[in-house]
C-alpha positions as CSV (number, residue, x, y, z in Angstrom):
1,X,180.8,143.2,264.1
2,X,180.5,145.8,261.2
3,X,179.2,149.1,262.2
4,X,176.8,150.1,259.9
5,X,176.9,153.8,258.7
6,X,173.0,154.1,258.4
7,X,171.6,150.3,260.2
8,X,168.0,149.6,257.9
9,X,168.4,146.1,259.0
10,X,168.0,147.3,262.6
11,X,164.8,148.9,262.1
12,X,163.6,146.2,259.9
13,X,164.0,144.3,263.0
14,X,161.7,146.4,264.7
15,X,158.5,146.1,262.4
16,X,159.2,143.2,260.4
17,X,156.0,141.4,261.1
18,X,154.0,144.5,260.4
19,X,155.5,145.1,257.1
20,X,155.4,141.6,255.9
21,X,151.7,141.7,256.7
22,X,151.4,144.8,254.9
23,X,153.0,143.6,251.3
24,X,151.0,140.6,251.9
25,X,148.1,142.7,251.8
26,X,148.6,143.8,248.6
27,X,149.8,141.4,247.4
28,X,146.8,139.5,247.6
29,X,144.5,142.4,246.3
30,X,146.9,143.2,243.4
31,X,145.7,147.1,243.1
32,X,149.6,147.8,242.5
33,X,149.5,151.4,241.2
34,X,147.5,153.7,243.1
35,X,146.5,151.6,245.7
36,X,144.1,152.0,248.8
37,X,147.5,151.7,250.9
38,X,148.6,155.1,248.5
39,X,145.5,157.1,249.4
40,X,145.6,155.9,253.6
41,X,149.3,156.6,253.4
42,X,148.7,160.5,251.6
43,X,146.2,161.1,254.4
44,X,148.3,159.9,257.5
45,X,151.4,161.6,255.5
46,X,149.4,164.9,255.4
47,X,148.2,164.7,259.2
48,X,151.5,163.8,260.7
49,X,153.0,167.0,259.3
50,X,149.8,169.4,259.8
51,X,149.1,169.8,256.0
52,X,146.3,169.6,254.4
53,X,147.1,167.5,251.7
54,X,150.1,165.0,250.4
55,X,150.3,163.0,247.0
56,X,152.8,160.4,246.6
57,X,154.6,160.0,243.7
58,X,157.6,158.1,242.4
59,X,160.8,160.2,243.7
60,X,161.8,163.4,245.6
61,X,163.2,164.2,241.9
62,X,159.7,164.6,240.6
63,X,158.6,165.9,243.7
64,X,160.3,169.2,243.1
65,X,159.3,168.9,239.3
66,X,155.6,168.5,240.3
67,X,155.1,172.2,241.6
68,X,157.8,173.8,239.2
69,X,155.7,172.0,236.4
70,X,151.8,173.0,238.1
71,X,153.3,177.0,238.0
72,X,154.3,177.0,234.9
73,X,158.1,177.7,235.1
74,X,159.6,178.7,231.3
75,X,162.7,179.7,229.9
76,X,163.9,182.9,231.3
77,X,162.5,182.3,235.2
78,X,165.1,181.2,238.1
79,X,165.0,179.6,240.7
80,X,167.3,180.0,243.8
81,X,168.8,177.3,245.9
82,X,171.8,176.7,247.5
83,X,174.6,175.1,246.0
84,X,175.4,173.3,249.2
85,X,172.9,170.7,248.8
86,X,172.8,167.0,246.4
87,X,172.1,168.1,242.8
88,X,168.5,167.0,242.3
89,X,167.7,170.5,244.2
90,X,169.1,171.8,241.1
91,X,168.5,169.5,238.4
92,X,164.8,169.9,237.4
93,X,165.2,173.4,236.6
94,X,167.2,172.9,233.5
95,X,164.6,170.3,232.6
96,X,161.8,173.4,232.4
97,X,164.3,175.1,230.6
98,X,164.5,177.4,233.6
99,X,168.0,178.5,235.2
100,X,168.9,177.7,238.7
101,X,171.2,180.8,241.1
102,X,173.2,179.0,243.9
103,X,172.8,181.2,247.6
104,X,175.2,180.6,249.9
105,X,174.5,178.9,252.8
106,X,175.0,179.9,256.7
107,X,178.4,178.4,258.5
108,X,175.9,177.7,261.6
109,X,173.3,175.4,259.9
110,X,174.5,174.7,256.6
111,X,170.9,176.0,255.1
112,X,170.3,178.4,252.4
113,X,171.8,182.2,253.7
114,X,168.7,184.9,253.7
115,X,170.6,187.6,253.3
116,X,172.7,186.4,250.4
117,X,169.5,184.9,248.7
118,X,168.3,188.9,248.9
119,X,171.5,189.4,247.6
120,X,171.0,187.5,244.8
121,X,167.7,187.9,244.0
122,X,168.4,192.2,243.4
123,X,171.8,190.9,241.1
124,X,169.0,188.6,239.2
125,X,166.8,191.8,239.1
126,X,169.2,194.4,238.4
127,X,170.7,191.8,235.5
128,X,167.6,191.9,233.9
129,X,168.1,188.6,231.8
130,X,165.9,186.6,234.6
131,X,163.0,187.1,236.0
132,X,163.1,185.2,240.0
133,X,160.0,183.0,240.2
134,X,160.5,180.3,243.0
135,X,162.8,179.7,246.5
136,X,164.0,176.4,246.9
137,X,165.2,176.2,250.5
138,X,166.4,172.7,251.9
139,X,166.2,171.6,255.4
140,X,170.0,169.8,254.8
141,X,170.7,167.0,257.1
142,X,167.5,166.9,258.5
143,X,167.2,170.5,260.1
144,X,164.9,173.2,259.1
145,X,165.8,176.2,257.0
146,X,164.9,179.3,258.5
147,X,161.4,179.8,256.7
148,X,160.1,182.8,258.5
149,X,162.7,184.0,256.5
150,X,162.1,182.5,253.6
151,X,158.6,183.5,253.5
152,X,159.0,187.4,254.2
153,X,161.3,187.3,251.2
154,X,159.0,185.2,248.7
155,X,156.2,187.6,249.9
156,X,158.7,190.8,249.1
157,X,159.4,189.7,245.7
158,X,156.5,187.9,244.8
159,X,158.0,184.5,244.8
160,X,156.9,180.9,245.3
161,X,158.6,179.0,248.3
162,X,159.5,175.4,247.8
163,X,160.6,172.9,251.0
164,X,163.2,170.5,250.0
165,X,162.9,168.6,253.2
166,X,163.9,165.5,251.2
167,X,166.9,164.8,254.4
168,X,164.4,166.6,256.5
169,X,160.8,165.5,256.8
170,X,159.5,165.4,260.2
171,X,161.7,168.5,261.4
172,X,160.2,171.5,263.3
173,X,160.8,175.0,263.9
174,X,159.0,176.4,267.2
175,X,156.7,173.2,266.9
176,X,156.0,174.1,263.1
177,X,156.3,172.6,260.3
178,X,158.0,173.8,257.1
179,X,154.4,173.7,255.4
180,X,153.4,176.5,257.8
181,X,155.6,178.8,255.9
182,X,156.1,176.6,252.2
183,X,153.9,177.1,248.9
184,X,154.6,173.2,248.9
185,X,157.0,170.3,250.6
186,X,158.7,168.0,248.9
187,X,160.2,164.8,250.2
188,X,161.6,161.7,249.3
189,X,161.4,158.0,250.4
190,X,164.7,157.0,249.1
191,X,165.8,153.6,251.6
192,X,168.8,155.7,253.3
193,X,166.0,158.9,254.3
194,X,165.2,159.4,257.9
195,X,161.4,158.4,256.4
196,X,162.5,155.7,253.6
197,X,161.0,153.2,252.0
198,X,162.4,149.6,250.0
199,X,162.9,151.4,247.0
200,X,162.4,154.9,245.1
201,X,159.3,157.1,246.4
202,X,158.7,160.5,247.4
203,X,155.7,162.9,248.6
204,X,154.4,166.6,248.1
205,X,152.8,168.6,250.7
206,X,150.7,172.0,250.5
207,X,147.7,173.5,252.0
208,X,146.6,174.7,248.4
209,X,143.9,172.9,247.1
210,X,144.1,174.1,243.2
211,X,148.2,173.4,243.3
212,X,147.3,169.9,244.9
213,X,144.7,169.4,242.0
214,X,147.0,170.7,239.2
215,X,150.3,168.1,240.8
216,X,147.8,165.4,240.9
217,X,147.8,166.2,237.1
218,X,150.7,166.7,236.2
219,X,152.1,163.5,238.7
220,X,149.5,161.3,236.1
221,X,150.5,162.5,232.8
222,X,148.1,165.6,233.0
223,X,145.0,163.5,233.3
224,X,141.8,165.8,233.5
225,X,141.0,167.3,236.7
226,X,137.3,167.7,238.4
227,X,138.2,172.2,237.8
228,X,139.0,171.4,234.3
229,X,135.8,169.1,233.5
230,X,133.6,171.6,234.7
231,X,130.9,172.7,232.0
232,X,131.8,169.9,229.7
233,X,130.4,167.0,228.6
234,X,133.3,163.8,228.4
235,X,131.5,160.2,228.3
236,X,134.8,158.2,228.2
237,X,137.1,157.0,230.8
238,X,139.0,160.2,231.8
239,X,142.2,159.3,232.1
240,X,142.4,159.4,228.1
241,X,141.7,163.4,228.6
242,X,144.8,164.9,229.1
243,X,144.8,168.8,229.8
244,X,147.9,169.6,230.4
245,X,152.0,168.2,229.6
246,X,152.8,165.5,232.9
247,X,154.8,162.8,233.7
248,X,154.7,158.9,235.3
249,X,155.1,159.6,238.7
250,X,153.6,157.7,240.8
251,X,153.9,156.1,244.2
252,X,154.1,152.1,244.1
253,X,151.1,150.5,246.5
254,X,153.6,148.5,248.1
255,X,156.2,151.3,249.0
256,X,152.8,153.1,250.6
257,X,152.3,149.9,252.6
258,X,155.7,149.8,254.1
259,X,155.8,153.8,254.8
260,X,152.7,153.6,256.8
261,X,154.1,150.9,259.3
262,X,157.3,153.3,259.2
263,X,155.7,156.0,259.9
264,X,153.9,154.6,263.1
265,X,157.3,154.6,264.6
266,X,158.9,157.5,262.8
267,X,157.9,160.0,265.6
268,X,160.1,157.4,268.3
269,X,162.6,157.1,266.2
270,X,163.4,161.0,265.9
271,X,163.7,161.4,269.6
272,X,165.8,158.0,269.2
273,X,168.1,160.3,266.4
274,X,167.9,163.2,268.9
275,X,169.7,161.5,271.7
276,X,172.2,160.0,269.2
277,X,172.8,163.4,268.0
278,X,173.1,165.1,271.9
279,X,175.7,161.9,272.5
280,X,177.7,162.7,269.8
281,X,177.6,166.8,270.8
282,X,179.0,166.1,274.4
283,X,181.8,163.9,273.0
284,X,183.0,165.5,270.0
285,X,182.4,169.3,271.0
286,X,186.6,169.8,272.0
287,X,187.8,167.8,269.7
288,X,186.4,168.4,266.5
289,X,186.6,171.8,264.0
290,X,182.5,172.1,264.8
291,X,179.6,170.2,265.7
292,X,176.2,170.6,264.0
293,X,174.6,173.4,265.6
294,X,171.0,173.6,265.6
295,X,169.0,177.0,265.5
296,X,166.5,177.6,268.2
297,X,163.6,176.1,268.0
298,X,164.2,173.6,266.0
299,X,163.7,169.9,266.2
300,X,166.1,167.9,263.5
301,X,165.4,164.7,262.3
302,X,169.3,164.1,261.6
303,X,169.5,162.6,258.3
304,X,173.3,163.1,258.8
305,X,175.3,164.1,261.4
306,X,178.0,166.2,260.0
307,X,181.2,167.4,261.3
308,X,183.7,169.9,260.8
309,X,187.7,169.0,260.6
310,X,190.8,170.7,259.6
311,X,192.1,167.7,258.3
312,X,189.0,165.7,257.2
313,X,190.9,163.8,254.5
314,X,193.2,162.5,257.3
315,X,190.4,162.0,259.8
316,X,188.5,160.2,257.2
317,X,191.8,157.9,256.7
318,X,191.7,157.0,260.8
319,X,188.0,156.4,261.2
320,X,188.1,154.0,258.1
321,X,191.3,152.5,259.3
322,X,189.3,151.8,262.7
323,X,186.3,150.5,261.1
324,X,184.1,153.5,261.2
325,X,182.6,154.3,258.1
326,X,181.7,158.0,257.4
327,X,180.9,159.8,253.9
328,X,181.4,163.4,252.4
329,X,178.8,165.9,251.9
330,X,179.1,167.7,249.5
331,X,183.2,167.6,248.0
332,X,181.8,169.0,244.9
333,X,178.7,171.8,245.4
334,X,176.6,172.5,242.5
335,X,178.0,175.9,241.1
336,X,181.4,174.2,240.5
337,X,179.7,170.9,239.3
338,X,179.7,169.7,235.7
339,X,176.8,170.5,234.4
340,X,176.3,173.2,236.5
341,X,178.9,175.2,236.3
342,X,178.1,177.6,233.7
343,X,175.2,179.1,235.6
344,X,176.6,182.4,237.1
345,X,173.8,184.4,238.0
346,X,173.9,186.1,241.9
347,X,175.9,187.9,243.8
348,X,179.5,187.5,244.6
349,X,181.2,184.0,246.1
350,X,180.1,181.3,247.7
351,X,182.3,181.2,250.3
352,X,181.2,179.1,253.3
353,X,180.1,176.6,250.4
354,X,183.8,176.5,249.5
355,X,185.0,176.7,252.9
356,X,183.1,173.8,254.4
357,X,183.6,171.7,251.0
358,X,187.1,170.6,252.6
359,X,185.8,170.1,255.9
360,X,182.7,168.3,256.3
361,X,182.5,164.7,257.5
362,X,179.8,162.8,258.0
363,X,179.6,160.5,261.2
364,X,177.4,156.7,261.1
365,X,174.0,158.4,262.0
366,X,170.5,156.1,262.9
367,X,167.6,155.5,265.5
368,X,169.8,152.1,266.7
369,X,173.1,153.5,267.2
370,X,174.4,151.3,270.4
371,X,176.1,153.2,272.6
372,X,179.0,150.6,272.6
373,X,179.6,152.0,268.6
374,X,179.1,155.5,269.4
375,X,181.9,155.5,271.8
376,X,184.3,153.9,269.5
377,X,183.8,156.8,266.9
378,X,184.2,159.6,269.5
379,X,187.1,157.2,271.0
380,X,188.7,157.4,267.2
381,X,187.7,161.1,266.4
382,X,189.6,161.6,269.6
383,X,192.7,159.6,269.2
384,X,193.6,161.2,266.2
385,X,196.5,163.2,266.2
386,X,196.6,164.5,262.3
């Protein structure tokens, strides 16, 4: 039988009578677009991660626009991320006109480096061209970035903190979750995502009620909010009052009504991704470059589970020669990519980026991994002799 490299149809398994109901649902009501499932969803969403409020909307993309877009980011701001990371961490900064700086990231975790984001952020300042303006950390394959951190440096420079938890929603650090530390949290719904839907979708996160109000704008093409209607007079529908520049990013009822019955189990199915993980520790740990390490304190939701290998080319060639399918992430991070290439602001090289570049392998990760398939990967990491 095929081995899957992430197994949807195994979890589909699982709930498939609850989600059917569900799209049945609304189906039969037909409120398609903003939905009652949309609004139940946001406030479970919100609860489950200890915020006080979430807004769906259409993609994790446009979840990292929404709060860039509610602050205001212009030409001349930058933003820091790492380059370590899939490019739509990057991409909507360009979009404001804004420049992004790629940090480092720490050989240990694979998250954004502290001390080289200081680094960068004094290069940035004693450049002068740039003025720093927002932190985007990301919790890569599903583990938390270090956001005690994150949030003593956004505090020392005056900085907005962004949580790209798009792989990582659901993680924990010391029972905490990134939204304890995080101006806001974005996430995505994408099928593959440890919290996906059956399609495109994605979520912010924040206890500020005035950002929430202005993403909720800006999320609906800047439709008037109850702040800005305050003292006037409007007798027409409001949603043909636009105060500020938005977009169409909303989150489809249906997708709402298959996340809720996916996150009833999601909390199960991390501990079932833990164990996978811990499996895969024990039987790769002398035979392998490096296993994932996890920093203390932290619970990881696993999107991936990642590898190191001298030869990861030639490993890659064995596992797909045994039937184990595995991918690459990242062979090409975002400060020698394309488009991205030509923004050189921060300090010095990126070198564990271009280190682990050549090494990283990523290994079939998912709640339903049998143990019958787990033990033919570690059986085929460990017969090869490359």
């Amino acid at each position: 039988m095929l081995m899957h490299f992430i197994d949807l149809h195994a979890q589909r398994a699982r709930i498939e009578s609850e989600v059917d109901a569900a799209i049945q649902k609304v189906l039969q009501h037909g409120m398609f677009v903003m939905g009652p499932e949309v609004r139940a969803f946001e406030a479970q969403l919100a609860e489950f991660s200890n915020t006080k409020i979430a807004l769906g909307c259409a993609n994790g993309t446009e979840a990292l626009a929404l709060p860039l877009m509610a602050w205001g980011l212009k030409p001349g701001d930058a933003v820091f991320c790492p380059s370590f990371t899939f490019c739509a961490t990057a991409e909507i900064v360009p979009w404001l006109g804004a420049e992004p700086v790629f940090v480092d990231v720490k050989r240990e975790t694979y998250n954004m480096d502290p001390d080289h984001l200081v680094a960068c952020i004094d290069a940035v300042i004693a450049e002068g061209r740039l003025t720093p303006k927002v932190i985007i950390a990301v919790d890569l394959f599903g583990q938390s970035a270090d956001y005690p951190k994150m949030r003593e440096i956004a505090d020392k420079y005056g900085m907005k903190l962004i949580a790209d938890s798009a792989q990582g929603y659901g993680t924990t650090l010391n029972g905490k979750h990134p939204g304890e530390w995080a101006d806001v949290v974005t996430t995505s719904f994408f099928p593959a995502k440890p919290l996906g839907c059956y399609g495109d979708g994605g979520a912010v996160l924040t206890n500020d009620e005035q950002l929430a109000e202005l993403m909720d704008s800006v999320r609906v093409h800047g439709k008037v909010t109850a702040s800005d209607l305050k003292g006037v007079e409007f007798e027409h529908d409001p949603k043909y009052f636009n105060m500020r520049i938005g977009m169409n990013s909303r989150l489809d009822t249906i997708q709402a009504a298959i996340l809720i019955e996916k996150l009833n189990i999601f909390a199960d199915e991390i501990e079932l991704r833990n164990k996978v993980a811990d499996r895969y520790a024990e039987g790769l740990k002398d035979h392998v470059l490096a296993v994932p390490q996890v920093m203390d304190g932290v619970v990881s939701t696993w999107a991936q589970y990642v590898i190191e290998h001298e030869n990861r080319d030639g490993l890659q060639a064995h596992l797909r020669a045994n039937d184990v399918p595995t991918a690459v992430y990242y062979p090409v991070p975002m400060h020698v990519n394309g488009a991205y290439e030509k923004y050189k602001a921060g300090a010095g090289n990126l070198t564990v980026t271009d280190t682990i570049r050549d090494t990283v392998l990523a290994l079939p990760m998912h709640p339903y991994l049998s143990e019958d398939d787990q033990d033919k990967v570690i059986e085929a990491i460990r017969s090869f002799n490359g």
